[in-house]
PDBQT receptor file of N, H, CA, C and O in Angstrom, charges set to zero:
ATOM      1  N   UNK A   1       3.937  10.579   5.307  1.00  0.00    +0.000 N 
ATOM      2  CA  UNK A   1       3.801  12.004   5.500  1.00  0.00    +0.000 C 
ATOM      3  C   UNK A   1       2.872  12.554   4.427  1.00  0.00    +0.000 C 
ATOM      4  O   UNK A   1       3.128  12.304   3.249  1.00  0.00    +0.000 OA
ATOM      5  N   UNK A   2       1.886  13.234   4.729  1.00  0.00    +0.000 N 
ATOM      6  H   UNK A   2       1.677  13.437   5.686  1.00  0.00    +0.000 HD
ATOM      7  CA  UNK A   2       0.750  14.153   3.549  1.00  0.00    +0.000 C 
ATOM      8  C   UNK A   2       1.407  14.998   3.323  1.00  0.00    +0.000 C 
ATOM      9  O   UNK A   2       2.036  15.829   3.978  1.00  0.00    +0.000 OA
ATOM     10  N   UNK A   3       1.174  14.657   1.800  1.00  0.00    +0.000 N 
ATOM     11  H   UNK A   3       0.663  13.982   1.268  1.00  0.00    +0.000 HD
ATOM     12  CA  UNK A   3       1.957  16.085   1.127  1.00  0.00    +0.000 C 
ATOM     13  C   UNK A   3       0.762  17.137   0.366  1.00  0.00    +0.000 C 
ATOM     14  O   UNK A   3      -0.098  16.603  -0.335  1.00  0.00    +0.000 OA
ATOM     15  N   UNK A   4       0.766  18.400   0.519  1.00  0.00    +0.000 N 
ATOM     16  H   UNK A   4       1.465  18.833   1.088  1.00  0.00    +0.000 HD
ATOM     17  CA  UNK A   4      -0.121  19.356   0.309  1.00  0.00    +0.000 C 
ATOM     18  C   UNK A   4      -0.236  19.353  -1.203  1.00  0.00    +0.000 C 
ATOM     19  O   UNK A   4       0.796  19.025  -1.787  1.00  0.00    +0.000 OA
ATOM     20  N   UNK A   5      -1.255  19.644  -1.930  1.00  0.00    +0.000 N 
ATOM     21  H   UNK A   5      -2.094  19.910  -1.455  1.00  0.00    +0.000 HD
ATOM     22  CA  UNK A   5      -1.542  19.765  -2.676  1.00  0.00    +0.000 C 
ATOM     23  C   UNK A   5      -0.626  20.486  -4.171  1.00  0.00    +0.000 C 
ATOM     24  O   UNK A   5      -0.307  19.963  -5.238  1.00  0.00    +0.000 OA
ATOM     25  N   UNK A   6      -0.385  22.154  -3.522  1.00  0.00    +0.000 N 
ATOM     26  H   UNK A   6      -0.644  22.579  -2.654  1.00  0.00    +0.000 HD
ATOM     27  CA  UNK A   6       0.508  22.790  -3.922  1.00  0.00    +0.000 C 
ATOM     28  C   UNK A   6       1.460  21.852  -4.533  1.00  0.00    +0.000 C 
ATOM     29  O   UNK A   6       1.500  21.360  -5.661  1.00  0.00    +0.000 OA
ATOM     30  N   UNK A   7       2.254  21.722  -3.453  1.00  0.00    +0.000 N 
ATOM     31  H   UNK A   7       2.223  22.121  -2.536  1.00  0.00    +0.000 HD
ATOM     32  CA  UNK A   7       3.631  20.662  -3.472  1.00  0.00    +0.000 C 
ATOM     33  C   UNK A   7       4.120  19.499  -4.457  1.00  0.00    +0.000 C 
ATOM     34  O   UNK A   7       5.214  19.204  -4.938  1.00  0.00    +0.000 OA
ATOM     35  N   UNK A   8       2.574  18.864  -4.561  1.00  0.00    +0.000 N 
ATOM     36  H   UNK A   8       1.686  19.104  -4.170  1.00  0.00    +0.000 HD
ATOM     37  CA  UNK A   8       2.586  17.545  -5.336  1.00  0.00    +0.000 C 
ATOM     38  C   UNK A   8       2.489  18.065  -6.587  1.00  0.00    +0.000 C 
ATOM     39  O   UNK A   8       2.827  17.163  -7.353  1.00  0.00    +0.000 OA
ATOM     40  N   UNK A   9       2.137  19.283  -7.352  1.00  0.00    +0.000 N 
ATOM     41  H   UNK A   9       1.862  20.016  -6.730  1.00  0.00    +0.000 HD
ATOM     42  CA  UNK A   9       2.508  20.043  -8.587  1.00  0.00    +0.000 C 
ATOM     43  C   UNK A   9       3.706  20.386  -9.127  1.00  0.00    +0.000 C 
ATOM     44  O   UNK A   9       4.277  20.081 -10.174  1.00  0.00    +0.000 OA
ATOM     45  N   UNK A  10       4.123  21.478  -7.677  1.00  0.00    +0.000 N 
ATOM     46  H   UNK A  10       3.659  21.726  -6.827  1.00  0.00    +0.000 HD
ATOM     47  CA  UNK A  10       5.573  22.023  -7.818  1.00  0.00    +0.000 C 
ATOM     48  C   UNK A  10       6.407  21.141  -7.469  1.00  0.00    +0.000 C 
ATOM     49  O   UNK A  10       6.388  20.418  -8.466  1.00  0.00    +0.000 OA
ATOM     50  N   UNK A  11       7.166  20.655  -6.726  1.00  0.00    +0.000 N 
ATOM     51  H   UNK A  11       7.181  21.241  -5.916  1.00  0.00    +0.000 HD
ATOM     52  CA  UNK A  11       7.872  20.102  -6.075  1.00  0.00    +0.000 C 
ATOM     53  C   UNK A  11       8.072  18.193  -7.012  1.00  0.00    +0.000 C 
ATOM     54  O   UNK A  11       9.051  17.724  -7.592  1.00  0.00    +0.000 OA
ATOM     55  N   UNK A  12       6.782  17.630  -6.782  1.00  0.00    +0.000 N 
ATOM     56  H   UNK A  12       5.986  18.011  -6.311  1.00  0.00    +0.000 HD
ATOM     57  CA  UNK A  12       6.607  16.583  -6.762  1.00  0.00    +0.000 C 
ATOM     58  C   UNK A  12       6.275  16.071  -8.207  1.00  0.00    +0.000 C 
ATOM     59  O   UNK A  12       6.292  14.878  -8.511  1.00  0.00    +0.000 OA
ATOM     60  N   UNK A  13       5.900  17.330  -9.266  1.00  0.00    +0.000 N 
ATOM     61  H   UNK A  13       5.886  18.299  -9.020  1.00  0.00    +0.000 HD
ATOM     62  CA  UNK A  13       5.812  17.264 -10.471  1.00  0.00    +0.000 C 
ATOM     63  C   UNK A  13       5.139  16.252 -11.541  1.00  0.00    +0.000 C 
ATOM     64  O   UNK A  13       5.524  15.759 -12.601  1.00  0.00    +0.000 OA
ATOM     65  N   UNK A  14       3.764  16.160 -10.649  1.00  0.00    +0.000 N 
ATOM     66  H   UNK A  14       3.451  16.561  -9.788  1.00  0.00    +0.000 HD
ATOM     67  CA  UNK A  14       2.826  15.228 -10.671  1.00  0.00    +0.000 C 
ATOM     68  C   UNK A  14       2.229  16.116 -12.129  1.00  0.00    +0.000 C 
ATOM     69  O   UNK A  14       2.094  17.336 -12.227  1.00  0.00    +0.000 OA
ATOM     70  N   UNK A  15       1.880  14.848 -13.389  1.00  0.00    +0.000 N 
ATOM     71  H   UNK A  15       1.990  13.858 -13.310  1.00  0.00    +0.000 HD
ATOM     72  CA  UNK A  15       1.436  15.249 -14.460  1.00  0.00    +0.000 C 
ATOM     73  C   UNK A  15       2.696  16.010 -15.352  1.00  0.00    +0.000 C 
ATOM     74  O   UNK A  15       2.448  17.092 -15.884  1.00  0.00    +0.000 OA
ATOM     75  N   UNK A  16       4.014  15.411 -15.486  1.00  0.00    +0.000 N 
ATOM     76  H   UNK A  16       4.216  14.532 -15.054  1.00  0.00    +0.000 HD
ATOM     77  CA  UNK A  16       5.200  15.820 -15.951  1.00  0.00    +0.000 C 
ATOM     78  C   UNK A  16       5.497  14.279 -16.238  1.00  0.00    +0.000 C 
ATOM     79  O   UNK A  16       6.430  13.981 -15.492  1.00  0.00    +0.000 OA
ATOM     80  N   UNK A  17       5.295  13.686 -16.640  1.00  0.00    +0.000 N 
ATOM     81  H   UNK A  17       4.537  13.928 -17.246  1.00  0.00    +0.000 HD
ATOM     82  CA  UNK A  17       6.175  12.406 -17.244  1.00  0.00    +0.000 C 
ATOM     83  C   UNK A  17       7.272  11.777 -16.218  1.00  0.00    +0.000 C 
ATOM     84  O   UNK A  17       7.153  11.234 -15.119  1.00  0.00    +0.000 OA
ATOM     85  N   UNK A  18       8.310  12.058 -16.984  1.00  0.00    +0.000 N 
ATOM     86  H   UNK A  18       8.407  12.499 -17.876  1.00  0.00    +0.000 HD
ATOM     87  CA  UNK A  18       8.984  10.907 -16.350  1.00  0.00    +0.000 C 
ATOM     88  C   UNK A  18       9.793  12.146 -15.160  1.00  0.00    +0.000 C 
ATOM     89  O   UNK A  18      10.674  11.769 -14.387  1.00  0.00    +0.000 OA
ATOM     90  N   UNK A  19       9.372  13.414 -15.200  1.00  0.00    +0.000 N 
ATOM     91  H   UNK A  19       8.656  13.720 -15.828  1.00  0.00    +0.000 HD
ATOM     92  CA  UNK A  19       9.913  14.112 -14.043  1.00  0.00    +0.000 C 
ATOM     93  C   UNK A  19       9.443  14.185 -12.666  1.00  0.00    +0.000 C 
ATOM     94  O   UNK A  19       9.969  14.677 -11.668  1.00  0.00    +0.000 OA
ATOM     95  N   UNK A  20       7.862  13.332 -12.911  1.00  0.00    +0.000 N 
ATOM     96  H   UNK A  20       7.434  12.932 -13.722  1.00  0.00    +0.000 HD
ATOM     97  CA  UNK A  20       6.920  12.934 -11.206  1.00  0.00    +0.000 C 
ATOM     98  C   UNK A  20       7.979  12.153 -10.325  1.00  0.00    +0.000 C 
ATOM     99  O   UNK A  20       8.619  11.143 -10.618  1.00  0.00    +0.000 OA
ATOM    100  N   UNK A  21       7.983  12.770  -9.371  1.00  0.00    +0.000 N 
ATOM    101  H   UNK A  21       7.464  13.591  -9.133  1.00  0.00    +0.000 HD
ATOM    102  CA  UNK A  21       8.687  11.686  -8.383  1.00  0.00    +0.000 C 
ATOM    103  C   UNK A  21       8.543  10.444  -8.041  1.00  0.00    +0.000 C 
ATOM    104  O   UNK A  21       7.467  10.122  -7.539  1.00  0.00    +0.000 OA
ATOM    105  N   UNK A  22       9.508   9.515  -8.212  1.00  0.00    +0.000 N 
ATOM    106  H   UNK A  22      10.382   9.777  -8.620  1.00  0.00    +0.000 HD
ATOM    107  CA  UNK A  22       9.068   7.765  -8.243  1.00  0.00    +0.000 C 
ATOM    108  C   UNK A  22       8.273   7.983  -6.475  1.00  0.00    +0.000 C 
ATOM    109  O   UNK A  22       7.132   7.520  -6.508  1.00  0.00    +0.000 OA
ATOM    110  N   UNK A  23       8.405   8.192  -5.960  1.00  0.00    +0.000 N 
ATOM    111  H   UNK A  23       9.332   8.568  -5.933  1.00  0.00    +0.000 HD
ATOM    112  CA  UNK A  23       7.981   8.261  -4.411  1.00  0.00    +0.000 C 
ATOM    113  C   UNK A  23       6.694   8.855  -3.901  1.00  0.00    +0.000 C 
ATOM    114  O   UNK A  23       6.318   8.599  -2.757  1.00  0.00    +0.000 OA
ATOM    115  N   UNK A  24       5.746   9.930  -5.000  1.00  0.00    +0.000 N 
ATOM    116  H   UNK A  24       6.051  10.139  -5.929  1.00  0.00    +0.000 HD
ATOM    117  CA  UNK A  24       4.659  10.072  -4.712  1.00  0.00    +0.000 C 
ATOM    118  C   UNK A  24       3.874   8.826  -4.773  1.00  0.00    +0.000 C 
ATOM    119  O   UNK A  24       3.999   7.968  -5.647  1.00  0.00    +0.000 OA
ATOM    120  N   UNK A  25       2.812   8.782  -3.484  1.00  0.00    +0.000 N 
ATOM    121  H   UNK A  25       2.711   9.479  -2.775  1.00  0.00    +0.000 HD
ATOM    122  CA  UNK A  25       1.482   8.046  -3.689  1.00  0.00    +0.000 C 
ATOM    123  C   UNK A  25       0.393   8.798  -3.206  1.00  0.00    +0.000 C 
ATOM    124  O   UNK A  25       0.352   9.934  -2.734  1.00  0.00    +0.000 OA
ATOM    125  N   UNK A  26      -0.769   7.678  -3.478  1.00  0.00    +0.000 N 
ATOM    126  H   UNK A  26      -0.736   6.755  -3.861  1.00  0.00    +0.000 HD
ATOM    127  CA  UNK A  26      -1.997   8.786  -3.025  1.00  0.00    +0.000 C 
ATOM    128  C   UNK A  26      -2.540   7.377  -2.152  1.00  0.00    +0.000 C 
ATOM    129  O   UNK A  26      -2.363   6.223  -2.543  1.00  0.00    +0.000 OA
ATOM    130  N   UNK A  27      -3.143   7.719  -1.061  1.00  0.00    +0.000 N 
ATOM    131  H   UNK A  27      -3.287   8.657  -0.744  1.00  0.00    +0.000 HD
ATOM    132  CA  UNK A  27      -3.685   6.947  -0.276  1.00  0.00    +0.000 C 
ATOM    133  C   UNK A  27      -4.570   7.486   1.418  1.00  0.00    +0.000 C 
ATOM    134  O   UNK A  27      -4.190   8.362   2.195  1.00  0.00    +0.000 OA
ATOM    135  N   UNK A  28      -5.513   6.794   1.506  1.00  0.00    +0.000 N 
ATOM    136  H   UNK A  28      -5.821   6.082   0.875  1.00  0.00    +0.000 HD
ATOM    137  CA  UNK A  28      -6.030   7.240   2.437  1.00  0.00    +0.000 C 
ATOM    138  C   UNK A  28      -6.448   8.900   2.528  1.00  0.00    +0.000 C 
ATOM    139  O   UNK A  28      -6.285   9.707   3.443  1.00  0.00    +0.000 OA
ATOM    140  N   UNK A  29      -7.055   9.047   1.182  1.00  0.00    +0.000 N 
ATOM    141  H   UNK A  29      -7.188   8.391   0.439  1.00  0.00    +0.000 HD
ATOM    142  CA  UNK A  29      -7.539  10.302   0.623  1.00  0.00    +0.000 C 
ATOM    143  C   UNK A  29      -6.809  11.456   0.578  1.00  0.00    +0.000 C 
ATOM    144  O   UNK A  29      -7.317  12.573   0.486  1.00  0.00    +0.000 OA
ATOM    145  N   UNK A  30      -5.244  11.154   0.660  1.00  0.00    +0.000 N 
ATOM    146  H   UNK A  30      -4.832  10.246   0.735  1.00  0.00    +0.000 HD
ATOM    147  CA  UNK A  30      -4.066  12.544   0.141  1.00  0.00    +0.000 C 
ATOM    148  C   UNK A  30      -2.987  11.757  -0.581  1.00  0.00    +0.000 C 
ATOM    149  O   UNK A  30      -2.998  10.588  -0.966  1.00  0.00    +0.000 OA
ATOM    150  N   UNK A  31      -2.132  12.614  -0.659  1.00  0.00    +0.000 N 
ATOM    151  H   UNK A  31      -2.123  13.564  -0.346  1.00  0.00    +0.000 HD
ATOM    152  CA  UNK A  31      -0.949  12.244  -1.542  1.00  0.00    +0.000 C 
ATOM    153  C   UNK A  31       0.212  12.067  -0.313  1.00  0.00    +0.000 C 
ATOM    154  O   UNK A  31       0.252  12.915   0.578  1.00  0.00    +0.000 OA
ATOM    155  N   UNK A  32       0.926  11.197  -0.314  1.00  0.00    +0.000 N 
ATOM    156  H   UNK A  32       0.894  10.508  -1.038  1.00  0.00    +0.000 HD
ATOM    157  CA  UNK A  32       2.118  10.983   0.194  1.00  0.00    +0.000 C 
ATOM    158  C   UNK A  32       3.251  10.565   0.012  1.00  0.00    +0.000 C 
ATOM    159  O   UNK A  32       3.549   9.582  -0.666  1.00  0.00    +0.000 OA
ATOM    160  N   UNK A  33       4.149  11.441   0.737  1.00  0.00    +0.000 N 
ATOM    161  H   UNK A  33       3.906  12.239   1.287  1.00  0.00    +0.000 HD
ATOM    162  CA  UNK A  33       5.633  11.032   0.393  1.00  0.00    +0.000 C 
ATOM    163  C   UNK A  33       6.028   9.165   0.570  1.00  0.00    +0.000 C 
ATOM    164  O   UNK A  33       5.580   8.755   1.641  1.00  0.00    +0.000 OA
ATOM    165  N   UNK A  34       6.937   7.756  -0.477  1.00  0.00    +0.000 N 
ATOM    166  H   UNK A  34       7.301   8.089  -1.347  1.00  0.00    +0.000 HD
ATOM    167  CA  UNK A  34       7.244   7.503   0.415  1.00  0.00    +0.000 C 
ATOM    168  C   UNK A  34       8.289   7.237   0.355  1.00  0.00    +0.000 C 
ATOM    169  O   UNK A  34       8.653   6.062   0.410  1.00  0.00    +0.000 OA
ATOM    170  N   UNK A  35       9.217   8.365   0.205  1.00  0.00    +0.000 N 
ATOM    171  H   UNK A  35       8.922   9.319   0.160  1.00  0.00    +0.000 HD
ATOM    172  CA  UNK A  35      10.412   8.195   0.237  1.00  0.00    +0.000 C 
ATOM    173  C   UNK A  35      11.223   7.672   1.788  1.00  0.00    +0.000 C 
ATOM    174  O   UNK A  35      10.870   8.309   2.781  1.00  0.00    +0.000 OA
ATOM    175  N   UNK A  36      12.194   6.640   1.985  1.00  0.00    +0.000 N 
ATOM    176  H   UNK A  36      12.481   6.123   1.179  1.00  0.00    +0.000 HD
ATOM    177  CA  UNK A  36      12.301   6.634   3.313  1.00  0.00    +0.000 C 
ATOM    178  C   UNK A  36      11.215   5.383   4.234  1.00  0.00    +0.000 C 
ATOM    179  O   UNK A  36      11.379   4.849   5.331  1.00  0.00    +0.000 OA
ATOM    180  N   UNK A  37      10.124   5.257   3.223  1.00  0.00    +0.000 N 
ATOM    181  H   UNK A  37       9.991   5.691   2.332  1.00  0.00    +0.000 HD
ATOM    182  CA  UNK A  37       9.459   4.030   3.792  1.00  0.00    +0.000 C 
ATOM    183  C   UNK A  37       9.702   2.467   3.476  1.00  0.00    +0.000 C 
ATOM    184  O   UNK A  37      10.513   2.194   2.590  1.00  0.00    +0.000 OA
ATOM    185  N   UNK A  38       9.278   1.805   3.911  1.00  0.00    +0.000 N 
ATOM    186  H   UNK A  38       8.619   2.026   4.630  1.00  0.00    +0.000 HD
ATOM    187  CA  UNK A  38       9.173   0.684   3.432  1.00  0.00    +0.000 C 
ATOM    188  C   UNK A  38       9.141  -0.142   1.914  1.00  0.00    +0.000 C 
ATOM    189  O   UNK A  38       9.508  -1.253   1.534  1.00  0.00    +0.000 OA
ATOM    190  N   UNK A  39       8.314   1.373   1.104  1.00  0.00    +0.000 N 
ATOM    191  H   UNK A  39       8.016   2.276   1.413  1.00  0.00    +0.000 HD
ATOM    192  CA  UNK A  39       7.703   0.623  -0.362  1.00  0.00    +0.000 C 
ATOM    193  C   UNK A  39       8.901   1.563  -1.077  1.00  0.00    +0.000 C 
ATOM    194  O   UNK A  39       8.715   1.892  -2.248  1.00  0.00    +0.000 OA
ATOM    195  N   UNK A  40       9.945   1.936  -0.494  1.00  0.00    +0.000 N 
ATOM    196  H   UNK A  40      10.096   1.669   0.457  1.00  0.00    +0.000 HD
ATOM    197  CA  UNK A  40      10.881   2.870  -1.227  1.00  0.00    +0.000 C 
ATOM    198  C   UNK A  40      11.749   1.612  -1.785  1.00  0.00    +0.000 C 
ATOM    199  O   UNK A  40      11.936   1.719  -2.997  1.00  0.00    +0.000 OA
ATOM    200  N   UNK A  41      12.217   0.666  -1.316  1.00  0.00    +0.000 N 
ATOM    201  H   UNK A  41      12.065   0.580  -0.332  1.00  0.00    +0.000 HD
ATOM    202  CA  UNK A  41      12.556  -0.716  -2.115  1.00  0.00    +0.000 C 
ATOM    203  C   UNK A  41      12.270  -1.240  -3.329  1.00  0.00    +0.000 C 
ATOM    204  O   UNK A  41      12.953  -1.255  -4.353  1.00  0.00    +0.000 OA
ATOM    205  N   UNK A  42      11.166  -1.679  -3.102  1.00  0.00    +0.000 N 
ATOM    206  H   UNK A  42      10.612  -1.667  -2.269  1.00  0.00    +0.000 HD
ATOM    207  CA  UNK A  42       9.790  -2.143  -4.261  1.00  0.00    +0.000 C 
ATOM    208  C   UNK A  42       9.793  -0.787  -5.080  1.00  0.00    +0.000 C 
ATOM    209  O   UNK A  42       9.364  -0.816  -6.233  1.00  0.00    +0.000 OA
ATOM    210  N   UNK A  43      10.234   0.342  -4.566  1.00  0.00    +0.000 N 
ATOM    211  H   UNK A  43      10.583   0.367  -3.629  1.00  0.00    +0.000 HD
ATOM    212  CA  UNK A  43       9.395   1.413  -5.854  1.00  0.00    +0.000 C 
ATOM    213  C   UNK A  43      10.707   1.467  -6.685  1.00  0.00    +0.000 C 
ATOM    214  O   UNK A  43      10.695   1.442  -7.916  1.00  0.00    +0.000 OA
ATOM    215  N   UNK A  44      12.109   1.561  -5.758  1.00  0.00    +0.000 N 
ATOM    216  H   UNK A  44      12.119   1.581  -4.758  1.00  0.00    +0.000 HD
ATOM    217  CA  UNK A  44      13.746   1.198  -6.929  1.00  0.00    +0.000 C 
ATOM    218  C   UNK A  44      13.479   0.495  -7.664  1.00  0.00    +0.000 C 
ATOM    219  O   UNK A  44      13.795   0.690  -8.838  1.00  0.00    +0.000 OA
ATOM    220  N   UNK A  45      12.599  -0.914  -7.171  1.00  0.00    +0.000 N 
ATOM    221  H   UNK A  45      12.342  -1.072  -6.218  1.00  0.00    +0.000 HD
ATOM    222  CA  UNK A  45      13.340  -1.843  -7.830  1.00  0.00    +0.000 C 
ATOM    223  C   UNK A  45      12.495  -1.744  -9.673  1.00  0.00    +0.000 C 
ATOM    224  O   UNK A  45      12.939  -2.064 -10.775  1.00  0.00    +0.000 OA
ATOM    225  N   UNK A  46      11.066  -1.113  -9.210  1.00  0.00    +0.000 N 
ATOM    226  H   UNK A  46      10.705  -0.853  -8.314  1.00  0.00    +0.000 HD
ATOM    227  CA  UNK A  46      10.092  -0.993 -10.116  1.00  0.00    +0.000 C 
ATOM    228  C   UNK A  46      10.772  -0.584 -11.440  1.00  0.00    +0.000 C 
ATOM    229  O   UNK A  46      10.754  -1.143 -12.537  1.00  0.00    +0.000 OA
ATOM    230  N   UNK A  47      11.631   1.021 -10.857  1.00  0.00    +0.000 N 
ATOM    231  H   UNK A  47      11.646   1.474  -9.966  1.00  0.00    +0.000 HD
ATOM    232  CA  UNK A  47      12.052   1.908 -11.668  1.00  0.00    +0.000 C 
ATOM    233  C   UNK A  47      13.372   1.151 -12.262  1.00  0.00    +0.000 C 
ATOM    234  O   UNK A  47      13.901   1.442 -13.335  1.00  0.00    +0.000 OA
ATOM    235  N   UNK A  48      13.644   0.508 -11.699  1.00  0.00    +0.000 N 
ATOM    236  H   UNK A  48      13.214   0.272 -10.828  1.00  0.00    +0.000 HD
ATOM    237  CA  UNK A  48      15.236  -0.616 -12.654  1.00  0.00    +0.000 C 
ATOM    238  C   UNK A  48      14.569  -1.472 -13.477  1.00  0.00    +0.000 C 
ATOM    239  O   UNK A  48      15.197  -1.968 -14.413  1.00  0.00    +0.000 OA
ATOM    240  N   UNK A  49      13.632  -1.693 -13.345  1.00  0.00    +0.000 N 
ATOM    241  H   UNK A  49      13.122  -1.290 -12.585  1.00  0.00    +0.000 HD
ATOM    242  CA  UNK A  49      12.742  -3.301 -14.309  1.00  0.00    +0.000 C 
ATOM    243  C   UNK A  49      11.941  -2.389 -15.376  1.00  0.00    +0.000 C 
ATOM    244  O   UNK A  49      11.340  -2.959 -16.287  1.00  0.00    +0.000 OA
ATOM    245  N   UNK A  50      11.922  -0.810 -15.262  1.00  0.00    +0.000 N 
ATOM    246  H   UNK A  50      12.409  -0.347 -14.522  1.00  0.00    +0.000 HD
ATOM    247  CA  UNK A  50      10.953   0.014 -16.484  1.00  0.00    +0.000 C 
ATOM    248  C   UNK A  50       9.827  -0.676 -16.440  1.00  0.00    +0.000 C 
ATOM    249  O   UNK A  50       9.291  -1.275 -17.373  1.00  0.00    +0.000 OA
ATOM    250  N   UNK A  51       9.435  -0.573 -15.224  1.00  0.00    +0.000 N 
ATOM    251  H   UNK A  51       9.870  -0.087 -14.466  1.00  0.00    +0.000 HD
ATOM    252  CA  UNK A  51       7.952  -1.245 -14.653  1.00  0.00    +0.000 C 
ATOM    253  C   UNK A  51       6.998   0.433 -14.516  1.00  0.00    +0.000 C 
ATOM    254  O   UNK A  51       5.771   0.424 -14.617  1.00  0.00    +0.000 OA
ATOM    255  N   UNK A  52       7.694   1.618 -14.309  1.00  0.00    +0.000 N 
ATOM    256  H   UNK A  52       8.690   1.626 -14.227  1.00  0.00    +0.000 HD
ATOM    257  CA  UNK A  52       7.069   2.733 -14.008  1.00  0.00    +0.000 C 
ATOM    258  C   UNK A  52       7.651   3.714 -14.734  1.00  0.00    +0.000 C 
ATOM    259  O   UNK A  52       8.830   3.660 -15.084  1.00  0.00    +0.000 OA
ATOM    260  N   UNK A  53       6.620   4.972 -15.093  1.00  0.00    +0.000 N 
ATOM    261  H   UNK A  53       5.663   5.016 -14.809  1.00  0.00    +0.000 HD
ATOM    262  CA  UNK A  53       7.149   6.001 -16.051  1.00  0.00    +0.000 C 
ATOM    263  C   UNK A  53       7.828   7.188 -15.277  1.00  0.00    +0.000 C 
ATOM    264  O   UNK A  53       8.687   7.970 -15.683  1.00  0.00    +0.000 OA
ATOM    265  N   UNK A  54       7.036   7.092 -13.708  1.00  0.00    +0.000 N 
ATOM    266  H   UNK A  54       6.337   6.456 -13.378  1.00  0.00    +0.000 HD
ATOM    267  CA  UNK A  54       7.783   8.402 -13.178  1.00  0.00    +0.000 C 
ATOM    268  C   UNK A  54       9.004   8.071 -12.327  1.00  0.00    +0.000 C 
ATOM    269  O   UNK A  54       8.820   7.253 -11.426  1.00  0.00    +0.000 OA
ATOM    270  N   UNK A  55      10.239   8.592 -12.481  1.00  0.00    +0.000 N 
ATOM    271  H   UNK A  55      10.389   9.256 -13.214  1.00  0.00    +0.000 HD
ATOM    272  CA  UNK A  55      11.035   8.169 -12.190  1.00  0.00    +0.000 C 
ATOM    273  C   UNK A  55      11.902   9.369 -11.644  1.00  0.00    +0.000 C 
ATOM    274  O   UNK A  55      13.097   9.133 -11.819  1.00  0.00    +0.000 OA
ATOM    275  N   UNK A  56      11.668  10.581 -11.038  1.00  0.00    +0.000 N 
ATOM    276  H   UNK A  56      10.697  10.773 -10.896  1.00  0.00    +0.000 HD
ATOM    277  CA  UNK A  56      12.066  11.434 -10.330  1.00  0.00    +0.000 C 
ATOM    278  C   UNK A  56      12.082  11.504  -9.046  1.00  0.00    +0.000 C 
ATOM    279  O   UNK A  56      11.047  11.264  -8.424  1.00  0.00    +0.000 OA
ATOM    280  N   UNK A  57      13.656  11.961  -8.167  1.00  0.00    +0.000 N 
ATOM    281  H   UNK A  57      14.497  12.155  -8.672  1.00  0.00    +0.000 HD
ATOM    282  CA  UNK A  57      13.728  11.949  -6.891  1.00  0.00    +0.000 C 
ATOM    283  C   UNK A  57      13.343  13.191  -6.661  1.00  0.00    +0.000 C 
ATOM    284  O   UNK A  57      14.252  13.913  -7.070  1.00  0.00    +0.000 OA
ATOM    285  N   UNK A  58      12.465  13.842  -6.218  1.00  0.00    +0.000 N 
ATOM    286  H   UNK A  58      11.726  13.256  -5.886  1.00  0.00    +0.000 HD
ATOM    287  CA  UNK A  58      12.678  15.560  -5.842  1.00  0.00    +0.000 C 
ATOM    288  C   UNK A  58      12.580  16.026  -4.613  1.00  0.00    +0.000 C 
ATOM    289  O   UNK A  58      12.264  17.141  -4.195  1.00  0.00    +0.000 OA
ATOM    290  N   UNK A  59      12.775  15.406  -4.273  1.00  0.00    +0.000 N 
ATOM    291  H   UNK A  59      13.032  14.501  -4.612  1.00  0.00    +0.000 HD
ATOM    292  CA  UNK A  59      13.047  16.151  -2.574  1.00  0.00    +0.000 C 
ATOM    293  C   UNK A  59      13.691  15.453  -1.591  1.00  0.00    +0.000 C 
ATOM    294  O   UNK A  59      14.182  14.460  -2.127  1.00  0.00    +0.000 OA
ATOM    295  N   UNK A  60      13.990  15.476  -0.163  1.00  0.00    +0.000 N 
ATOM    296  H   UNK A  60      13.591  16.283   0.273  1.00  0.00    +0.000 HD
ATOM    297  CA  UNK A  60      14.684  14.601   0.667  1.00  0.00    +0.000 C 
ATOM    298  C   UNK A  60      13.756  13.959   1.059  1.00  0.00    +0.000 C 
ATOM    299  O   UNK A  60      14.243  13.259   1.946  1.00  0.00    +0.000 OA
ATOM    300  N   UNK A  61      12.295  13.641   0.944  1.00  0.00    +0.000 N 
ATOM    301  H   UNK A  61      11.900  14.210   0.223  1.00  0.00    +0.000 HD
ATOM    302  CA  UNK A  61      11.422  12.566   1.551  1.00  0.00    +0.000 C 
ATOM    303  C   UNK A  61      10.572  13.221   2.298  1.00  0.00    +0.000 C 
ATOM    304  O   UNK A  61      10.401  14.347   1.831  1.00  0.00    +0.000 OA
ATOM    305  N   UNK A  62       9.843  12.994   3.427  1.00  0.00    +0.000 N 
ATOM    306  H   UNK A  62       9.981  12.079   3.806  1.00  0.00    +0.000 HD
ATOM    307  CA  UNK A  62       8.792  13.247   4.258  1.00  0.00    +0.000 C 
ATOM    308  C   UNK A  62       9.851  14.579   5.251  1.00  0.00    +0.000 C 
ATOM    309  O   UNK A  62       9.600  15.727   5.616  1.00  0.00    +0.000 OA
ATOM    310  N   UNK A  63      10.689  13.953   5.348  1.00  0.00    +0.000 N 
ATOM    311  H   UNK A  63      10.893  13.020   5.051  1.00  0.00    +0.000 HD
ATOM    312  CA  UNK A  63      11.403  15.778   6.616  1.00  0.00    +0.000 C 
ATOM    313  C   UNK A  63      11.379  16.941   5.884  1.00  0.00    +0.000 C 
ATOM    314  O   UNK A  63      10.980  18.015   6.333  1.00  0.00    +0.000 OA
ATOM    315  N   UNK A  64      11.740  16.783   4.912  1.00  0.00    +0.000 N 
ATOM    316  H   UNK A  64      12.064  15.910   4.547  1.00  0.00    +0.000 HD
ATOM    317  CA  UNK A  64      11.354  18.504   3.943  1.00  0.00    +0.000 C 
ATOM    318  C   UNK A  64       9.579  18.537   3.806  1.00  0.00    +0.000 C 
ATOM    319  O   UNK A  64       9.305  19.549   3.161  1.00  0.00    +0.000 OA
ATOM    320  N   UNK A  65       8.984  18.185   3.985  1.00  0.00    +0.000 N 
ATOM    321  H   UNK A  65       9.207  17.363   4.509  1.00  0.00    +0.000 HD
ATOM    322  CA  UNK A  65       7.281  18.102   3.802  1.00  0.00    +0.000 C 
ATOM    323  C   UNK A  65       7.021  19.579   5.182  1.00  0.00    +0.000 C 
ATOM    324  O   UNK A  65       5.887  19.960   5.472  1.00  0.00    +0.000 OA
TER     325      UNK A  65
């Protein structure tokens, strides 16, 4: 799901440390949710191994988008 620009500031708290949501990505020239996908596995497991700095859930995934 593309997430708007706005959003990925407020919401998604991109450029906040460890308050960015583990679930933002950027791909295919926007930002997207992927909470609920496939790489939502791989991105837990990232955040248990302190493999990644952002480690915030903030929203319910792509249906609140």
């Amino acid at each position: 799901m593309v997430i708007e620009d706005k959003k990925v500031t407020e919401v998604c708290k991109l450029g906040q440390g460890e308050k960015v949501c583990r679930y933002l990505g950027f791909g295919q020239g926007h930002w997207q949710c992927l909470l609920g996908t496939p790489y939502q596995k791989v991105i837990d497991e990232r955040v248990l191994q302190g493999e990644m700095k952002a480690k915030g859930i903030n929203c319910a995934g792509p249906r609140s988008n």
